[in-house]
C-alpha positions in Angstrom: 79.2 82.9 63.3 77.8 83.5 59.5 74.1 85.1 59.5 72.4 83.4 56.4 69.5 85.0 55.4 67.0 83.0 52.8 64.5 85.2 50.7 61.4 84.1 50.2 57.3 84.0 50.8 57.9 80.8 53.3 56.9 77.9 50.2 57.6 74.9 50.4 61.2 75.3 48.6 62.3 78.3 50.5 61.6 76.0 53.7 63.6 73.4 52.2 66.5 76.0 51.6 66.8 77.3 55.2 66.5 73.4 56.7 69.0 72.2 54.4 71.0 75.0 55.1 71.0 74.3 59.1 71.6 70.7 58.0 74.8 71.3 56.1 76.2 73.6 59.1 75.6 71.1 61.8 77.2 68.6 59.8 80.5 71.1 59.1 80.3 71.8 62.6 79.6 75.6 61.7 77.5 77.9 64.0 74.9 79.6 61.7 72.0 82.3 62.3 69.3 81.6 59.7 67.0 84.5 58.9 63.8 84.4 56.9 63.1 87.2 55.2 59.3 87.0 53.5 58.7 91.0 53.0 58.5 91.6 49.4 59.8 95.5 50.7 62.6 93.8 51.7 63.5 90.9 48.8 63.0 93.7 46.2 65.5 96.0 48.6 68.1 93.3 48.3 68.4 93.0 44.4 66.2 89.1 44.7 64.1 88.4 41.3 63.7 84.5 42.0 63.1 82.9 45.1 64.2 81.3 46.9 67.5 83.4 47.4 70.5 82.4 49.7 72.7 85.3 51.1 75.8 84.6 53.3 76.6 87.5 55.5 74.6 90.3 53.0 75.9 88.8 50.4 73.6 86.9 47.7 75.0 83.4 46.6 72.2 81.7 45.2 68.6 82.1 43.9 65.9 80.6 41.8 66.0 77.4 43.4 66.9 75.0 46.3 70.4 74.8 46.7 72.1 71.5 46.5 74.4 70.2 49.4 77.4 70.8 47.7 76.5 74.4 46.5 75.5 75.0 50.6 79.0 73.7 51.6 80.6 75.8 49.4 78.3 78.8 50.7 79.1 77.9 53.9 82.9 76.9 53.8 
């Protein structure tokens, strides 16, 4: 199971990120663990300047915007 963390305050786009995110690992048939992380202690602490950010397993993928499906699957796959 891949832990997926998505930085952000909880707006509307960093909701959009961790749905679509669930979304695109149902339909892979992957098990995920999404986490939300809204602390500006800990965004900072990971390196995140724009949000919202995608990490897969620690590691930043994406930020600055909602990922598409295609950049998810390729997170994800």
């Amino acid at each position: 199971m891949k832990t997926v963390q998505v930085y952000g305050s909880g707006c509307k786009n960093c909701v959009v990120t961790a749905e679509r995110l669930t979304q695109v690992a149902q339909e892979l048939g992957l098990r995920i663990e999404v986490e939300k992380v809204t602390r500006f202690e800990d965004i900072m602490k990971a390196g995140v300047m724009t949000t919202p950010a995608v990490a897969v397993d620690g590691i930043i993928q994406h930020a600055g915007s909602v990922p598409t499906i295609e950049q998810v699957q390729q997170m994800l796959g």
